[in-house]
Structures are given as C-alpha cells and as structure tokens.
N, C-alpha and C positions, 0 to 999 in steps of 0.2 A: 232467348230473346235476341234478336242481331241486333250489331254495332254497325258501327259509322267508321270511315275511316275514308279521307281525303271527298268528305261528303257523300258516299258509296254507300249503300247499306249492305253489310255483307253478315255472314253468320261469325259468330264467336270463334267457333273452332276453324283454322282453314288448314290448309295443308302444305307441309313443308316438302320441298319436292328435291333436294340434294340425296337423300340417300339411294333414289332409283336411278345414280348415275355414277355416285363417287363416293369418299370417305371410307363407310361401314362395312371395309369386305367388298368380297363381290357381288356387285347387284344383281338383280335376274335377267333374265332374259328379256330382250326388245320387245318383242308379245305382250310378253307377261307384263312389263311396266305399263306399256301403252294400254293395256287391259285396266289394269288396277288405278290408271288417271282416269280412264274413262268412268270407270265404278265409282270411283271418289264424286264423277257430277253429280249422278244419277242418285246416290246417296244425300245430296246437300250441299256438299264440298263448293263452294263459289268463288273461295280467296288461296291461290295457287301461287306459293313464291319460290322462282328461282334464282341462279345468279350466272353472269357469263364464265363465273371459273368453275359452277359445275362442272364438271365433265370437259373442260374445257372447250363450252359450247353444247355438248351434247344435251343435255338437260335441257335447252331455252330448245334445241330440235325435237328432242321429245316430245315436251309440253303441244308443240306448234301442231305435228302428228295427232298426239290425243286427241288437241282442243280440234281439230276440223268438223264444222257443222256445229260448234262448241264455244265458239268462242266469246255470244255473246251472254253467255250463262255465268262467263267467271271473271272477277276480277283478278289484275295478274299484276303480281310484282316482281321484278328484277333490278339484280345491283353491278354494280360498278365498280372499279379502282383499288382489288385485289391483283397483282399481276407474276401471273408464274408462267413465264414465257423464255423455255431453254434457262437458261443462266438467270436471263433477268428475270428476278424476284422482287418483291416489295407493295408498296402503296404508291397508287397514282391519281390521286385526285386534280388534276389538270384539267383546265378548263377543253383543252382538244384531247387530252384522253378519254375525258368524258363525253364529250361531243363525238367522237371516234366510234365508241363500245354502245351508246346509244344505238348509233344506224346498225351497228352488228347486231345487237340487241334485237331491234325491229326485224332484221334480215334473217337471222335464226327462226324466232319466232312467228315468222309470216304473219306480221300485223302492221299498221298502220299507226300501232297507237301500244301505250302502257299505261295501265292505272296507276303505276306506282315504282317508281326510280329510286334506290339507295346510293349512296354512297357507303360503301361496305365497308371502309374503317377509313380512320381523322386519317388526315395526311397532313402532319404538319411542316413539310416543307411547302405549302402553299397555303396562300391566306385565304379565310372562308370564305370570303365578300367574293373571291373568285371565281371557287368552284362553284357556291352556291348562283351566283352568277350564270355559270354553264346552266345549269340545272334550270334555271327560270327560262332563260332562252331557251328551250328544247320544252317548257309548259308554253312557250308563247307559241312556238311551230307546232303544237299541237303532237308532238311528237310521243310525250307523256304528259300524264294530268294533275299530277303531283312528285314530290320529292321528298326523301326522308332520308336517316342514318342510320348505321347499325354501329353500337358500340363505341358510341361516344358518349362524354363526360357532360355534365348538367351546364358546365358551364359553359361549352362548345356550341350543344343545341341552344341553347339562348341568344349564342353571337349570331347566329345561323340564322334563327327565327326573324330574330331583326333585320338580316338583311331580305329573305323572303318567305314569309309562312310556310312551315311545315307540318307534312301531315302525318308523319310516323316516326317513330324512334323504336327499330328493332335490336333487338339485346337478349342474350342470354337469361331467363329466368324460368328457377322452379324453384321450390322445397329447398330444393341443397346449393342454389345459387343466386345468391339476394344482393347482388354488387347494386342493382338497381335503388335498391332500398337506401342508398348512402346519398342518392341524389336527383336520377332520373325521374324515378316515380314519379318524384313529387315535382319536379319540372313539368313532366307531361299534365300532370294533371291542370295546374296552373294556367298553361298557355293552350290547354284544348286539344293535344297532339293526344293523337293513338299512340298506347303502347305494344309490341309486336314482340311476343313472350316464344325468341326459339328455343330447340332444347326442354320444351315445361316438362318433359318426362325422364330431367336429368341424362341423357344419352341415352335411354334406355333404361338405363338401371332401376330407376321406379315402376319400371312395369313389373317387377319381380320374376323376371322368367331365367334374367340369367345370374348363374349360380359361380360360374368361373372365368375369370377374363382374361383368363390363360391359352384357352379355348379360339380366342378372337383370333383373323388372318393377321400376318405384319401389316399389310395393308388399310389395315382400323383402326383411325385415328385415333383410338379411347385406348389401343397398348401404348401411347405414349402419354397419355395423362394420367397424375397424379392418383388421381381417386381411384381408378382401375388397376395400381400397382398393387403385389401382393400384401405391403405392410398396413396399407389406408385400407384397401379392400373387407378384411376381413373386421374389420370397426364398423365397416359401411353397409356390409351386409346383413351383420346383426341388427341395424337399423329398418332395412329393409325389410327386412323377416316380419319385426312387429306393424312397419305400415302394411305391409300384404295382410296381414291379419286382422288391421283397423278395416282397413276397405272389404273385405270379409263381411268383416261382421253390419258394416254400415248397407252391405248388398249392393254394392258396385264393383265396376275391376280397382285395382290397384293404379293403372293409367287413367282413368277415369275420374279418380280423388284428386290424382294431382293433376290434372288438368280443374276439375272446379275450385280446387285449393288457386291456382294463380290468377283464372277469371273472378274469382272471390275481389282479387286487389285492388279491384275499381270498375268504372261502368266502360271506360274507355281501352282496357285490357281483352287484347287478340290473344291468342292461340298457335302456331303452327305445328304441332307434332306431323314428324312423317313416319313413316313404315311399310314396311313391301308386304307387310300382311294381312287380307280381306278381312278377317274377322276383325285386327285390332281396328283397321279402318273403320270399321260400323261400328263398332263401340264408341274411338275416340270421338267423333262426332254427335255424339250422343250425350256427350258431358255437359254439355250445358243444358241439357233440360232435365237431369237429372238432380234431383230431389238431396241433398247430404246436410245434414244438421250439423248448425255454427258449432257443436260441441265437437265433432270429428272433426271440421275444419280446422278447431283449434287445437285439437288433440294431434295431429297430423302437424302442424305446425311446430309445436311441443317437438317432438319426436326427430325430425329432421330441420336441423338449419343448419345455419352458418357458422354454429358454434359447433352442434354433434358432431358434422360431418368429417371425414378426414381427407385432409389432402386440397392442395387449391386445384382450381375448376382447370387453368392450360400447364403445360410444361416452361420452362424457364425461356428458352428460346420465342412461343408465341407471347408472354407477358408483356412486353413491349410495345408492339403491335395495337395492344388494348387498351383504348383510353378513357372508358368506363372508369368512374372510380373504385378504390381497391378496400379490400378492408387492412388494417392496421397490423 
C-alpha cells in the first residue's frame, strides 16, 4: 500500500542508493550500478535517496545518469551538511552551506528540482531558525519541495517544525536499532512527518548471508563498528541464525521480515534498504505486500532488540556526531 511523504505518493519500500558508490567495500562497476538503478524503476522503486558526500558527489552523478528519460517516475532525496573535504571534516549546517550544496546538488543531479532535502545531522553550532531558514528559502525558489533531518533528537525536530513544516525525519532503524523508539517515533507520528527507516536490514546483517565480518574490505564501514567485532559478533549471530529460520518458516527472505517488521511501526514508516544485488532488489521490494502474521512479527521482535543485541550501533569517535537519542 504506498505512503505519503512531503505530500508525494510513493511505495513503502524505496531505495537506499550509498552503497553503489561508497562505504560497503568496493562497489561495482559504472554499468553495472547504472544498470541496477535503472532495474530498481522498472521493478517499482520511485523513492531514490542519495547524499552529496556519497561518493563525494558521485552518487547524485550516477543517480542523474540512471534517472535520464527517468526522472519523472521517481521521487528523489538528498542531503546536506556532512563535510569531508581534505582536512576539513565535520557538520555544516549553514545557512550558505546549505544554499551552496543545494545548487551542487541540482548541478550533479541534472535537475531543476528535489523532492526531498536533509539536513544530514544537528549542527549545533548554529541555531535551527537558521538553517531551517536556508531550507524554506530554497522550497520558496522552487529549488526543492520539501525539507527534513537525519538523526536528530525529538526534541530538535520539534524546534524545527515550529519554525517550518517538515516532511521527513530519516534515522537509523531496524530489529537491532530502536534509538528511534526513545522519542522520534513518537514525535513523528504526532506532528504528521514521515519516518525514513535507513539501514532496516541492520547493515546487512539481517539478511543472514553473512557468516564472518572478518572477511569485510578495510574499507567497510561495518570493520569499524561495534556489532561486527569478533566479541559482539558471535552473540549476534546466534540471533541471526534463529530469525533466518523464523523467516523460513514464516516463507519469506529473512530481508524481507525485517523490512515488514519496521513498516509494521506505523502507516507513516519508509523504507530505504540498498544493495548491489538484483535478486535481493526484487525481493526487498516486495515486502510490503507480503502477507507475515502479527505472531512472527512479534516473535521476530522477541528475538532481536536492543536488549539481545551486542554492541552499540557506531564506534566511539561517530557517537558524538549523533544526536538521536541514546539508550542508557
């Protein structure tokens, strides 16, 4: 059944488009991505979110590639005010750094427009009234159509809202990462905002394919987090084992579950898994009209949370950075 999102009707599931450019190892080859984005339309795929420090650009290039002849099939989101440039590192939510990465924004992506603008984390060295300020003047120029956050606190988006409606709050959530649950949720729900669930396949790891994260390049962001180290890992596998075998038996994938496991949390709850692989593509998309009884939901929920799981979601260095609230 599609949702809504910045007044948009888009499908539940959309797709996460970072790892056919960065993070996860090496990505595949230019073909082969701009393949696999194009397969993603023609499969359903309509809600496409990148960000400018993909790839540092490449991603919002790619996408622009794919979507030609494309582009008016998909809603498209990108964010903002991550900045890893040479030395300079950090958050930049500035009102002309945001007015800045917009036009780069547009300029990568060969469009004239964005459904959908983040602010990719709080910047608390500037006040919200400002940035979010940026943000509405660039819905007034028509530039994008909406505005939202990634990885901010309940009580952030609320200061935010007040100064100008927004239409999304995307955040970290699946199975084994429920920071949302301490405050977001339930913010979103209240004030109307979409919530934009990345990661619902836990980095991967819920899809039970992978068995050793030892195996990973240095270059995969998941050898430096917590839960893929060898001491968490092997608690966390054992977890995995029996949802692979709940989803089994319930006859769907294991990606699958947990993706209807997170749209389960509301009517206003997105989606974005990505993956560089065609089958899981057609399957992940598939999960929302796929049939799973509240008992496996709950059963699935049982089995992995915030309690079972081991190890926190980033390393000590990214915790900072994030200003979702924490558990205790």
């Amino acid at each position: 059944m599609p949702r809504t999102i910045a007044g948009k009707t888009v499908h539940p599931v959309g797709l996460g488009c970072m790892n056919v450019s960065w993070a996860y190892g090496t990505p595949p080859g230019h073909a082969e991505c701009v393949a696999l984005l194009q397969q993603a339309v023609d499969l359903g795929y309509d809600h496409f979110d990148t960000a400018r420090i993909y790839g540092a650009g490449k991603n919002e290039a790619l996408l622009a590639e794919a979507l030609k002849g494309r582009r008016d099939r998909v809603f498209l989101a990108s964010k903002t005010g991550i900045v890893v440039d040479g030395p300079r590192r950090g958050v930049d939510c500035s009102p002309a750094y945001i007015a800045k990465d917009i036009d780069e924004s547009l300029r990568l992506l060969e469009t004239d427009h964005i459904e959908l603008y983040y602010m990719h984390r709080f910047d608390p060295k500037v006040p919200i009234a400002d940035s979010v300020g940026a943000m509405a003047r660039a819905i007034e120029a028509g530039k994008i159509g909406a505005y939202g956050v990634s990885e901010w606190s309940s009580k952030h988006v609320r200061e935010a809202h007040a100064v100008h409606p927004m239409a999304a709050v995307q955040t970290e959530y699946s199975l084994w990462t429920r920071n949302v649950e301490l405050g977001v949720l339930e913010t979103c729900e209240e004030l109307g905002i979409a919530l934009v669930a990345f990661s619902p396949l836990g980095r991967g790891a819920l899809c039970g394919v992978m068995r050793d994260p030892s195996v990973l390049e240095d270059r995969d962001l998941r050898t430096k987090m917590p839960r893929f180290q060898p001491g968490n890992w092997a608690q966390n596998l054992m977890l995995i084992e029996q949802f692979v075998a709940l989803a089994e038996q319930a006859g769907v994938t294991p990606a699958q579950l947990a993706l209807k496991w997170v749209l389960s949390r509301g009517p206003d709850v997105h989606v974005i898994p990505g993956t560089t692989n065609l089958q899981h593509l057609a399957d992940n998309v598939q999960a929302a009209d796929i049939e799973v009884s509240e008992a496996v939901l709950d059963e699935a929920d049982r089995l992995i949370n915030h309690d079972t799981v081991a190890g926190h979601r980033y390393h000590d260095a990214i915790r900072p950075t994030i200003d979702t609230e924490e558990f205790a």
